[in-house]
Steps between C-alpha positions, in 0.01 A plus 500: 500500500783314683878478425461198333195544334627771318869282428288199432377728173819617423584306164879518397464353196285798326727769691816317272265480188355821514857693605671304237187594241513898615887516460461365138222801445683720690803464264329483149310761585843700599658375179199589306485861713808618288410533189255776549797732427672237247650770292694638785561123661652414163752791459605449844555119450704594173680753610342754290558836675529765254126367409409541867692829547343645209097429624340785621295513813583322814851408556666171490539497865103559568408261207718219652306580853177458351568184309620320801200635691270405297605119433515510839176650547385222265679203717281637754171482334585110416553446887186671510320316195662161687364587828104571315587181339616304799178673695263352245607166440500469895170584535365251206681248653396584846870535605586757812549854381764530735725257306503789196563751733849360594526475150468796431675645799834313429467590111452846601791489754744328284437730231527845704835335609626410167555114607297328230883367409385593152881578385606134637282312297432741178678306243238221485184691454685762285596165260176513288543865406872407344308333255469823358701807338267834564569575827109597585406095383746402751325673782155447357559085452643507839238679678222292377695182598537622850125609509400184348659328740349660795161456367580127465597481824180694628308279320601171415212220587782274657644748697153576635446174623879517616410776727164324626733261606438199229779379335508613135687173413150273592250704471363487054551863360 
């Protein structure tokens, strides 16, 4: 395969969907990563220490540890569920694998490197959770946006047809 063979397959439009679509399940499935210790997650966001002090077993510093791990752990497994995802639809579609894989390489990248800019643009997917006062709603409702989201974006019937190259705006849904 030549040089421009293999560019001529490169599509840019389903790297930006699909990156856009794993950084939305990347992120709900952080969000939704923390409440697998919610007990702990809520003392800490309420200041509750005497409640944490007083738990038996590991201690606050190794319970913290793990909690971040594993919503990170869990951001992962979206990039990784996004990337399955990505693989799939590229193959029904009879799009080049290779366009996933630099999906999933700059998702993967980005998110090893902390640069997903989540803490620059938080405060509008965090909005739908505010809706509500129990503090495990909050990160549930937002989570499922997110995910919903990225599944909309994977797939969407006019965003298909975007990335084959038709126009969404002509083309009957």
């Amino acid at each position: 395969m030549t040089l421009s063979n293999f560019l001529s397959k490169l599509n840019w439009r389903l790297i930006l969907i699909h990156f856009v679509a794993t950084w939305f399940i990347f992120h709900a499935l952080w969000q939704l990563g923390y409440l697998y210790d919610y007990d702990f997650l809520e003392d800490i966001m309420h200041h509750n220490f005497k409640s944490i002090s007083n738990h038996e077993g590991p201690t606050v510093g190794e319970r913290l540890s793990t909690l971040l791990l594993r919503a990170i752990l869990i951001g992962l497994v979206g990039v990784l569920i996004s990337f399955a995802i990505s693989l799939l639809l590229s193959a029904k579609y009879k799009w080049y694998w290779v366009n996933s894989s630099i999906v999933f390489f700059i998702a993967f990248i980005t998110c090893c490197f902390h640069r997903f800019y989540w803490s620059h643009i938080r405060f509008i997917f965090q909005a739908p959770g505010s809706l509500f006062k129990l503090d495990w709603a909050n990160i549930l409702a937002n989570g499922l946006v997110m995910l919903t989201i990225g599944l909309l974006l994977f797939f969407n019937k006019r965003l298909i047809r975007f990335i084959n190259g038709n126009t969404p705006d002509h083309v009957n849904p």
